[in-house]
CHARMM-style PDB file with segment names, atoms N, HN, CA, C and O in Angstrom:
ATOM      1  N   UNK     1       0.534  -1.163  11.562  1.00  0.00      PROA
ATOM      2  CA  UNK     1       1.428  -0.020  11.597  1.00  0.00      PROA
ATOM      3  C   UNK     1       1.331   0.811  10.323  1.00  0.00      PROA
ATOM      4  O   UNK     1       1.208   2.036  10.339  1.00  0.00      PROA
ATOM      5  N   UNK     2       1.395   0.043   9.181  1.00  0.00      PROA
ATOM      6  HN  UNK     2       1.494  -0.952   9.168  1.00  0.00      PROA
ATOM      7  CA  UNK     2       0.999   0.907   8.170  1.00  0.00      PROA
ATOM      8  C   UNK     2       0.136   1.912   7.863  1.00  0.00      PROA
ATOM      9  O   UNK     2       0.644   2.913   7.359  1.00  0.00      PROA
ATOM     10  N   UNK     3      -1.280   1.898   8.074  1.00  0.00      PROA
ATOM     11  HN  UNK     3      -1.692   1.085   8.483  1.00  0.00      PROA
ATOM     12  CA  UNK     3      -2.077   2.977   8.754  1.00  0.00      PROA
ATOM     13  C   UNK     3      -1.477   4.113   9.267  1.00  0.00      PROA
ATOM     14  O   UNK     3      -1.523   5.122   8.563  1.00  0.00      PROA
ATOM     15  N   UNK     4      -0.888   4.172  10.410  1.00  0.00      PROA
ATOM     16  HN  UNK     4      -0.850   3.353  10.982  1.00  0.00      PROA
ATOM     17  CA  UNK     4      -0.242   4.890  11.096  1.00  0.00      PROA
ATOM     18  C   UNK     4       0.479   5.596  10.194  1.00  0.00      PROA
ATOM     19  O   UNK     4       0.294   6.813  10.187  1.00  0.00      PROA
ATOM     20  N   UNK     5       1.560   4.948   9.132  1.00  0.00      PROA
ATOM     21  HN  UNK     5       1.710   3.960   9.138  1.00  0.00      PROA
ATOM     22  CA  UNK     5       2.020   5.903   8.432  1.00  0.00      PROA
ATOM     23  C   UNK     5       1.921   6.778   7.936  1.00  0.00      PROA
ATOM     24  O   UNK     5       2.658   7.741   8.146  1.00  0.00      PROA
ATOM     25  N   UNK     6       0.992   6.768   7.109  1.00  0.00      PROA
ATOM     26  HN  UNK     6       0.393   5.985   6.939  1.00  0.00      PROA
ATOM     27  CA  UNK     6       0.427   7.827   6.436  1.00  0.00      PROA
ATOM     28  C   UNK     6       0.441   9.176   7.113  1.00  0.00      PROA
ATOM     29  O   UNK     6       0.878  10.163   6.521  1.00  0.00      PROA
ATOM     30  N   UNK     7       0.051   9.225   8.132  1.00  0.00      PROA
ATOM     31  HN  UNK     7      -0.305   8.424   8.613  1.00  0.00      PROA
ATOM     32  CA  UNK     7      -0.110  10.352   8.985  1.00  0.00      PROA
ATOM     33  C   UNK     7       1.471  11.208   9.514  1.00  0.00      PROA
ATOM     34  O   UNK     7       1.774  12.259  10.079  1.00  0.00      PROA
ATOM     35  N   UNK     8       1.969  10.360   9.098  1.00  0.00      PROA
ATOM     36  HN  UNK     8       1.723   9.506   8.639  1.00  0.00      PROA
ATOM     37  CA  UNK     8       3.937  10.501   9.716  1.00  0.00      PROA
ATOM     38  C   UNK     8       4.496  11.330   8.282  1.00  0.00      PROA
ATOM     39  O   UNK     8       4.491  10.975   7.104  1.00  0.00      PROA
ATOM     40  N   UNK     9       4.956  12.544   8.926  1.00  0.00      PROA
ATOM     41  HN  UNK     9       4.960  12.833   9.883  1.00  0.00      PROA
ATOM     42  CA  UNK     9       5.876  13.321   7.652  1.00  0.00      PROA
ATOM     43  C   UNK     9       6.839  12.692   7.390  1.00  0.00      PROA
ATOM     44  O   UNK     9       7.371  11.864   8.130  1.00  0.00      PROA
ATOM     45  N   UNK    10       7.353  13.164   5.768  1.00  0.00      PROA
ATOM     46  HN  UNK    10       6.921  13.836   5.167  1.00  0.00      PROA
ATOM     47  CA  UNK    10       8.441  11.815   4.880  1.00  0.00      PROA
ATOM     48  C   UNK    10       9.706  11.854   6.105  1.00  0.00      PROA
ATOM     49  O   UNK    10      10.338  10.987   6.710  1.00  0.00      PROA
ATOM     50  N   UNK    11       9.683  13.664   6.097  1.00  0.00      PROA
ATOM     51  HN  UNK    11       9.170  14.368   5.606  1.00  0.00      PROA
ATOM     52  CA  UNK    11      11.166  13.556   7.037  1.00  0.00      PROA
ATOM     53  C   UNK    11      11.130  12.400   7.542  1.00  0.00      PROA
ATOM     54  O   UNK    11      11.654  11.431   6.991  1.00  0.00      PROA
ATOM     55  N   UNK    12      10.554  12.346   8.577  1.00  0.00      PROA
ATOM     56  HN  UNK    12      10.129  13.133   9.025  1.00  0.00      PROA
ATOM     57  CA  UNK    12      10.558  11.691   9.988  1.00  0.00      PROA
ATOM     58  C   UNK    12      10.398   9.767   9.646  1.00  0.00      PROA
ATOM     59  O   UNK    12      10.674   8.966  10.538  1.00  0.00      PROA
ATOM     60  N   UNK    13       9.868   9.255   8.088  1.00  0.00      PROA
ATOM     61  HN  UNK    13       9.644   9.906   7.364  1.00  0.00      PROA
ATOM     62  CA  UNK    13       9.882   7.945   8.108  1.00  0.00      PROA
ATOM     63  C   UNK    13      11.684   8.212   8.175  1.00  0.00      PROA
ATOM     64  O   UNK    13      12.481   8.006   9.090  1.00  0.00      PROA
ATOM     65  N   UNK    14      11.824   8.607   7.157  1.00  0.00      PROA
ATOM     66  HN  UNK    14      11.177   8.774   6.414  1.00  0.00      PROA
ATOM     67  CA  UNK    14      13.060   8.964   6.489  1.00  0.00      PROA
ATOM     68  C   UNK    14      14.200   8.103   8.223  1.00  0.00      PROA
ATOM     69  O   UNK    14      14.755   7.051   8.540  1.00  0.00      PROA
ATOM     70  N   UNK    15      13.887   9.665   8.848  1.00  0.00      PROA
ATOM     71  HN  UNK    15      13.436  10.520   8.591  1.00  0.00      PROA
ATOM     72  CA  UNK    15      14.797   9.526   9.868  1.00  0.00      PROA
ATOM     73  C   UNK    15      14.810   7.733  10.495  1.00  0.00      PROA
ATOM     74  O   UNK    15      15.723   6.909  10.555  1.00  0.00      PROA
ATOM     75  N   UNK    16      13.465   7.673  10.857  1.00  0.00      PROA
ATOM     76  HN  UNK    16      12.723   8.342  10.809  1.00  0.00      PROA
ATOM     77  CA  UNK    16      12.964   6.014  11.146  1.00  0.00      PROA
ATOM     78  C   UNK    16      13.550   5.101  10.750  1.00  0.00      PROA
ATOM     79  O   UNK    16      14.042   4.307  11.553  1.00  0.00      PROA
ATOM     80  N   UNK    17      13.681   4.930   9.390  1.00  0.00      PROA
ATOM     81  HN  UNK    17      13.282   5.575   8.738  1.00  0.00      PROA
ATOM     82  CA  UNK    17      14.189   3.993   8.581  1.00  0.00      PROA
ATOM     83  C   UNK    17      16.131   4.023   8.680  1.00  0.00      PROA
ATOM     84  O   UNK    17      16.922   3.134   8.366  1.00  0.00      PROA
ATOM     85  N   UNK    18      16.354   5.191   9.148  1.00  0.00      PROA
ATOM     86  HN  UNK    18      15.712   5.913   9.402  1.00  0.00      PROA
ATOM     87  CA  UNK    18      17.840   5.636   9.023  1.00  0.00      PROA
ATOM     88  C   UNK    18      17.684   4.673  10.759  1.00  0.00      PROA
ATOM     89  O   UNK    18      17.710   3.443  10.751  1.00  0.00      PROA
ATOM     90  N   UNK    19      17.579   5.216  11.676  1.00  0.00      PROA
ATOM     91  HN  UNK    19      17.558   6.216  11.683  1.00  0.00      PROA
ATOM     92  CA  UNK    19      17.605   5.167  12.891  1.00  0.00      PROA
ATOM     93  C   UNK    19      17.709   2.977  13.231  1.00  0.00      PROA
ATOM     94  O   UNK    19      18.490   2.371  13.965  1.00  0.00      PROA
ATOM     95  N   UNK    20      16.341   2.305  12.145  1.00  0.00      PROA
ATOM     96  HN  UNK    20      15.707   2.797  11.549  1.00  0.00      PROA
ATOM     97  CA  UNK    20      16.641   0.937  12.348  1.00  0.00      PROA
ATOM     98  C   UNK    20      17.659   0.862  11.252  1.00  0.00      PROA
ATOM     99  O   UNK    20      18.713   0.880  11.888  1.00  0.00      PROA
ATOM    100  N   UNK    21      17.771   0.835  10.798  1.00  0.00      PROA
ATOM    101  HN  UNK    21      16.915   0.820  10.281  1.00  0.00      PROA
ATOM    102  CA  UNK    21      19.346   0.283  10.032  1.00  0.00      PROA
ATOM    103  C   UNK    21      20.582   0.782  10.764  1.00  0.00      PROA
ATOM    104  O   UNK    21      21.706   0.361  10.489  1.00  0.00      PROA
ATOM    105  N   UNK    22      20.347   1.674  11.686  1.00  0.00      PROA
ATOM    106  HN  UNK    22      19.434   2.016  11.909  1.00  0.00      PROA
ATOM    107  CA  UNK    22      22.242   2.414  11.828  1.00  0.00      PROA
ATOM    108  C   UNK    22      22.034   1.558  13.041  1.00  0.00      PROA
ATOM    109  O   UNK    22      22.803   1.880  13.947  1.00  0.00      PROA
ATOM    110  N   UNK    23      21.245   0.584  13.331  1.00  0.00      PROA
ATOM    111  HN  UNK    23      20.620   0.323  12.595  1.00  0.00      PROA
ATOM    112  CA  UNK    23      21.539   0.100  14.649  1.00  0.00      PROA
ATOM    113  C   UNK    23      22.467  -1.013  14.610  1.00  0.00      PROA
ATOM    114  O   UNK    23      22.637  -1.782  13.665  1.00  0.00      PROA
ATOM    115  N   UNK    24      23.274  -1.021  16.166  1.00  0.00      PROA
ATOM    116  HN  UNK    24      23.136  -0.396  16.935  1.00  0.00      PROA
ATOM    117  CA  UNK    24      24.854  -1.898  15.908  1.00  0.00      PROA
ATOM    118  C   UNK    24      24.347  -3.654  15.733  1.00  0.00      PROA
ATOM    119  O   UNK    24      24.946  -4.529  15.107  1.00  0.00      PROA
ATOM    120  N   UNK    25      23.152  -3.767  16.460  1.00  0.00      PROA
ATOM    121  HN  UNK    25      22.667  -3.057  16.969  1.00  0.00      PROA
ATOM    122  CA  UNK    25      22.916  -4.977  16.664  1.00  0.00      PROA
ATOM    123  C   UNK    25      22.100  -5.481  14.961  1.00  0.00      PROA
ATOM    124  O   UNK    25      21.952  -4.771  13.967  1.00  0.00      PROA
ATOM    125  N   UNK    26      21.633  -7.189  15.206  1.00  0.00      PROA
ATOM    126  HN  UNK    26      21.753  -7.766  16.014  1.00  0.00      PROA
ATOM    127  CA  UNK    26      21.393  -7.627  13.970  1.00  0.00      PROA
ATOM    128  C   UNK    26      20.033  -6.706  13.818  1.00  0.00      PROA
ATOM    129  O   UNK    26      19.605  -5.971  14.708  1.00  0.00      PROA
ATOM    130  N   UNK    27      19.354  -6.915  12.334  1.00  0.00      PROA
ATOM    131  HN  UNK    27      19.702  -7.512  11.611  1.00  0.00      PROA
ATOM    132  CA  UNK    27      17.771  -6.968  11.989  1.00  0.00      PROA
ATOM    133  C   UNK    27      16.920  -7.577  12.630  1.00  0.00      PROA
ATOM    134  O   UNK    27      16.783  -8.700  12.145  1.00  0.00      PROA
ATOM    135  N   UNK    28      16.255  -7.401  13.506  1.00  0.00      PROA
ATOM    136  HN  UNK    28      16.367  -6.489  13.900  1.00  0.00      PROA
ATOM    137  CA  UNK    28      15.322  -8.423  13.555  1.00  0.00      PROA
ATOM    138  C   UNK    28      13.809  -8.769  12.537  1.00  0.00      PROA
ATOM    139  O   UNK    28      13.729  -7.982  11.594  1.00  0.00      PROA
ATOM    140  N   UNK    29      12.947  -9.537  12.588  1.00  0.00      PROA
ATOM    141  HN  UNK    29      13.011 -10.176  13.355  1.00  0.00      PROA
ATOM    142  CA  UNK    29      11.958 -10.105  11.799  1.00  0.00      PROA
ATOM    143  C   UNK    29      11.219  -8.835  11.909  1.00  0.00      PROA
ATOM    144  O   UNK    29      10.896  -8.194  10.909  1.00  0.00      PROA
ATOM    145  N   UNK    30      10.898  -8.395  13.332  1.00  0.00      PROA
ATOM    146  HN  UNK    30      11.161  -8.916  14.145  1.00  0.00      PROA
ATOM    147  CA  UNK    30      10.244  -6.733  13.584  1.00  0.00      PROA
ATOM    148  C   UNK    30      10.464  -5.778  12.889  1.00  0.00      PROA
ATOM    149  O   UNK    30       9.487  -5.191  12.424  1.00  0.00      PROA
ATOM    150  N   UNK    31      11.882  -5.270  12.562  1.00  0.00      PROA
ATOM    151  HN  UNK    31      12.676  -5.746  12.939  1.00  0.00      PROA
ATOM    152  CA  UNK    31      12.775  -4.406  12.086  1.00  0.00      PROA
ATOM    153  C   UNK    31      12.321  -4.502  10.461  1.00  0.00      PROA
ATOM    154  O   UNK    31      12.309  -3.543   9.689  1.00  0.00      PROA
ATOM    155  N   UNK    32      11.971  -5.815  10.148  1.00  0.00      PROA
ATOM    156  HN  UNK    32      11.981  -6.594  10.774  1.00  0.00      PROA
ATOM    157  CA  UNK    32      12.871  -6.118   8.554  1.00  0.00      PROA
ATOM    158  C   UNK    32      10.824  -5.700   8.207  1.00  0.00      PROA
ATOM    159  O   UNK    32      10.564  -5.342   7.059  1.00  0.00      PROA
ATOM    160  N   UNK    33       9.733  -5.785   9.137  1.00  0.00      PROA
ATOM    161  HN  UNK    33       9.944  -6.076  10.070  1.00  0.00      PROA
ATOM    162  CA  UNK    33       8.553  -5.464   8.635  1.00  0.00      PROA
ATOM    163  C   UNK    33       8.249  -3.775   8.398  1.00  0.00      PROA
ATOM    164  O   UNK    33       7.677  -3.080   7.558  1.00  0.00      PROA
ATOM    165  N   UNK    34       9.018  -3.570   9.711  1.00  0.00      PROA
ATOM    166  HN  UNK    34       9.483  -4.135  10.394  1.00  0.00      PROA
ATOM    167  CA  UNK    34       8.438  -2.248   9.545  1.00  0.00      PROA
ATOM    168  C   UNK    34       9.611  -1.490   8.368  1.00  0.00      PROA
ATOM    169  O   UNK    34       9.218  -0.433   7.875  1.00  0.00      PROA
ATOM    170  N   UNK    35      10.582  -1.847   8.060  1.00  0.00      PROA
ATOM    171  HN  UNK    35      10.901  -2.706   8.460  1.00  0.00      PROA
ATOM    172  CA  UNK    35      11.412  -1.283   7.350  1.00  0.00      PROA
ATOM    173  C   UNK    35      10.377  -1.610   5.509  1.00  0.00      PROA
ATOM    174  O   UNK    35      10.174  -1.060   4.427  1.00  0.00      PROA
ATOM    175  N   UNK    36      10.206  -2.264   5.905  1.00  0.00      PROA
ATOM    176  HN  UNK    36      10.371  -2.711   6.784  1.00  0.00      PROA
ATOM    177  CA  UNK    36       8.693  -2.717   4.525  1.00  0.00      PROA
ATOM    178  C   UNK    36       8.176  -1.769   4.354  1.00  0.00      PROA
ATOM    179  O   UNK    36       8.162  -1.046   3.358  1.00  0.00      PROA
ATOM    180  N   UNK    37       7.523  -1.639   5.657  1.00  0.00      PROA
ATOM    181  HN  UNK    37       7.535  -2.226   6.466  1.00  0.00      PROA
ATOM    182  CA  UNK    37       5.813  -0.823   6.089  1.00  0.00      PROA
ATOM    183  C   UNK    37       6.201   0.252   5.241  1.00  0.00      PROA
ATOM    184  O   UNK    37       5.582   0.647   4.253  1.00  0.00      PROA
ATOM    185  N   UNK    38       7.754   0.898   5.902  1.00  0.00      PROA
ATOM    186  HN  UNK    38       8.257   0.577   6.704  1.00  0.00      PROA
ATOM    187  CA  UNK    38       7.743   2.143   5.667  1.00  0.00      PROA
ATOM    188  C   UNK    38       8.719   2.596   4.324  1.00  0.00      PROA
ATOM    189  O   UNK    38       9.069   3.742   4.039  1.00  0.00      PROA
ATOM    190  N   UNK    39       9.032   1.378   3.623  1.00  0.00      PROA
ATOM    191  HN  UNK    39       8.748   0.447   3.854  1.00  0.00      PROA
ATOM    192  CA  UNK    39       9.980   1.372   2.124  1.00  0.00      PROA
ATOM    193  C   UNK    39       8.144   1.595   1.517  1.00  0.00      PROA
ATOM    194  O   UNK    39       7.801   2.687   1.063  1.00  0.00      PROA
ATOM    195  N   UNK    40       7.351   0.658   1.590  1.00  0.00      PROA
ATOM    196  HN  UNK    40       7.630  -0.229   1.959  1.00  0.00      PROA
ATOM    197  CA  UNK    40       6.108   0.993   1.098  1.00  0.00      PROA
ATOM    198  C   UNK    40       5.662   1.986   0.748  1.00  0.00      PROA
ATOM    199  O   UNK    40       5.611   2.324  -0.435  1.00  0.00      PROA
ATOM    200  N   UNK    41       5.029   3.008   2.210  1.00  0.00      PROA
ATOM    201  HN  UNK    41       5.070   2.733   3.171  1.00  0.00      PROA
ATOM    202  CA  UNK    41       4.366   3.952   2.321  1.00  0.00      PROA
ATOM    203  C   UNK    41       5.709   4.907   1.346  1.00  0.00      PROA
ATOM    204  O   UNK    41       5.264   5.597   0.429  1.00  0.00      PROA
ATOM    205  N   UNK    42       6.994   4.922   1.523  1.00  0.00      PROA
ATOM    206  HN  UNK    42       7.355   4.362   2.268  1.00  0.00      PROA
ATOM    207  CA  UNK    42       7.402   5.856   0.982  1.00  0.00      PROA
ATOM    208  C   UNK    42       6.986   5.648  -0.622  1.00  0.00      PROA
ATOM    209  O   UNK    42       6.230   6.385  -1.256  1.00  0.00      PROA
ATOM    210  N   UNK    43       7.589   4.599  -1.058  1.00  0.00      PROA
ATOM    211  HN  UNK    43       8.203   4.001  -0.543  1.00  0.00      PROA
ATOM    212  CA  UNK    43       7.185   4.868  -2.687  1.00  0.00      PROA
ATOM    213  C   UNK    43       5.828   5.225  -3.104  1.00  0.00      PROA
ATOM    214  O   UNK    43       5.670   6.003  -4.045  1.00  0.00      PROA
ATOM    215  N   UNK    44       4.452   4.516  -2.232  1.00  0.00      PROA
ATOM    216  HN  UNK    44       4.581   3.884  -1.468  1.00  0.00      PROA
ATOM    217  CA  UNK    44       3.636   5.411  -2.570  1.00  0.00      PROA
ATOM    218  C   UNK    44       3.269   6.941  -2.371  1.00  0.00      PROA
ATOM    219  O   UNK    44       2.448   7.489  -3.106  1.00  0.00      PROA
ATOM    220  N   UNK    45       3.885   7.571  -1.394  1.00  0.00      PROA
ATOM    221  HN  UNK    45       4.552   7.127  -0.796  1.00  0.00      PROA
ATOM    222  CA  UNK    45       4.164   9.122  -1.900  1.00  0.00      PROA
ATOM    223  C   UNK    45       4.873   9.450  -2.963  1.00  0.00      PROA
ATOM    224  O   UNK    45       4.653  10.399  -3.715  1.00  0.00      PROA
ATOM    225  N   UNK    46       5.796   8.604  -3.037  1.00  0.00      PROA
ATOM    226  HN  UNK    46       5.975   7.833  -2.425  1.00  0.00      PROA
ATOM    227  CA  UNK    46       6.633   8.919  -4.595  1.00  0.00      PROA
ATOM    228  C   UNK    46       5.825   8.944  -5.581  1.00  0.00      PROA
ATOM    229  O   UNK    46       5.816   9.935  -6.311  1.00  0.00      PROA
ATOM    230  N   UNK    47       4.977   7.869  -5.818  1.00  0.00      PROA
ATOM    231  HN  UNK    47       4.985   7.063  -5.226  1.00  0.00      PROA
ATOM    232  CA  UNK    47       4.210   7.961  -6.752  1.00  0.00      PROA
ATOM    233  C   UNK    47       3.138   9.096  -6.535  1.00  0.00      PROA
ATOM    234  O   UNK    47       2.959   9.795  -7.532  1.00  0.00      PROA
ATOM    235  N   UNK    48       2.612   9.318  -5.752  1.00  0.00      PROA
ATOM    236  HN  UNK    48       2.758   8.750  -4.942  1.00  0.00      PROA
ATOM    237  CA  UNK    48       1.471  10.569  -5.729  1.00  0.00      PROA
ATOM    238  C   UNK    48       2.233  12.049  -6.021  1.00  0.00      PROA
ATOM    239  O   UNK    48       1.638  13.005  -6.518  1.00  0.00      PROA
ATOM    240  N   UNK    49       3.512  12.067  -5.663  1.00  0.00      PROA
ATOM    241  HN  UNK    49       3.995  11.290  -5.259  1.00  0.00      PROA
ATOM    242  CA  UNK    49       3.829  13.036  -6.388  1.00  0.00      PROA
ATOM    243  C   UNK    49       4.291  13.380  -7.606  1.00  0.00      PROA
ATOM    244  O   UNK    49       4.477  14.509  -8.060  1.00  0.00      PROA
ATOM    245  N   UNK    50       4.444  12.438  -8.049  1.00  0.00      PROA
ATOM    246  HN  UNK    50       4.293  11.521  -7.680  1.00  0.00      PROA
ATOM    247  CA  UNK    50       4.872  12.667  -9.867  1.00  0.00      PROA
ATOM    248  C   UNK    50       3.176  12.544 -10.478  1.00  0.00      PROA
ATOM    249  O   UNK    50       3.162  13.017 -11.614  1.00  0.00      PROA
ATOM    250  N   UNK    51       1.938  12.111 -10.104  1.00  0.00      PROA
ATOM    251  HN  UNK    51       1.949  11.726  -9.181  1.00  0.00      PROA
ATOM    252  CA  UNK    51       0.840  12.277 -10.953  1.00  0.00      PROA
ATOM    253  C   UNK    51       0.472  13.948 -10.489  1.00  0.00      PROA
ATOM    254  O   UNK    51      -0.424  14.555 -11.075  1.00  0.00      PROA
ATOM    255  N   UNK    52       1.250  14.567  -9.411  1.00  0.00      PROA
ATOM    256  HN  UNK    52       1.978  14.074  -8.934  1.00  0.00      PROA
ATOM    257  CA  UNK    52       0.788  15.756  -8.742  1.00  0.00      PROA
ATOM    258  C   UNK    52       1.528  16.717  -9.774  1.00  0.00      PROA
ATOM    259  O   UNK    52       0.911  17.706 -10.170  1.00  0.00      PROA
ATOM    260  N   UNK    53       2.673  16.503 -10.177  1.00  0.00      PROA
ATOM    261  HN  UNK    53       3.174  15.699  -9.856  1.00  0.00      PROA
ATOM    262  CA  UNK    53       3.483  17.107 -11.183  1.00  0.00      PROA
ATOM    263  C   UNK    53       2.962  17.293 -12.625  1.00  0.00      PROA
ATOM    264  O   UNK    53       3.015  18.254 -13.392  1.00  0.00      PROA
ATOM    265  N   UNK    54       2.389  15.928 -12.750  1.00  0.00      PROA
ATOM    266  HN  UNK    54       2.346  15.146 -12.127  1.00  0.00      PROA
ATOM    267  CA  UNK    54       2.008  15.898 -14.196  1.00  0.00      PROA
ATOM    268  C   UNK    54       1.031  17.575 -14.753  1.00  0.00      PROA
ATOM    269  O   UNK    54       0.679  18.243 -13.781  1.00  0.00      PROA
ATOM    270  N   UNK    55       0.749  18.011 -15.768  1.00  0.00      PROA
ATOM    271  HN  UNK    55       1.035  17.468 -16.558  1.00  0.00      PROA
ATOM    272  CA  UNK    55      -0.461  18.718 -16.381  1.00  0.00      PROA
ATOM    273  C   UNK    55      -0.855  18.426 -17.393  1.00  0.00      PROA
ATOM    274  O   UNK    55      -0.025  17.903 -18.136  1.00  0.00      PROA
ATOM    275  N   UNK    56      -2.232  18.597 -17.915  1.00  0.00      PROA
ATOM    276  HN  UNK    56      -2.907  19.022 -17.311  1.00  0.00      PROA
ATOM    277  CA  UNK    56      -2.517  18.128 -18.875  1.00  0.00      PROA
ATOM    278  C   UNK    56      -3.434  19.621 -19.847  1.00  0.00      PROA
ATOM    279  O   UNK    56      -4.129  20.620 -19.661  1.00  0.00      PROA
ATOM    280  N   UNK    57      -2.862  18.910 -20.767  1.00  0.00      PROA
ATOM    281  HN  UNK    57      -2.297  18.098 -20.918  1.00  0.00      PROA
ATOM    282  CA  UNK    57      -3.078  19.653 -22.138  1.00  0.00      PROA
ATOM    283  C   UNK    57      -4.242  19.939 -22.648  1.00  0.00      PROA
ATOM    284  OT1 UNK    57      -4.315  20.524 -23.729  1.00  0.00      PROA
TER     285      UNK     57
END
């Protein structure tokens, strides 16, 4: 699934990640991976955008 991410705009993990947690029932083992997959993929955009910010002298 991770793969896949990449290709998925932040919005939309964003929403994803909102959508399995607001659910009434428990986590499941499924839930608690892809909530990984996609805590993952987000910080590495985080990180690609602060070296995108940077300039150099």
């Amino acid at each position: 699934m991770l793969g896949e991410l990449m290709n998925i705009p932040t919005d939309t993990l964003i929403d994803m990640l909102y959508i399995i947690l607001a659910a009434e029932f428990a986590i499941t083992a499924t839930d608690a991976e892809e909530i990984d997959q996609i805590q993952r993929e987000l910080q590495r955009r985080g990180e690609e955008q602060r070296w995108s910010l940077q300039t150099v002298n």
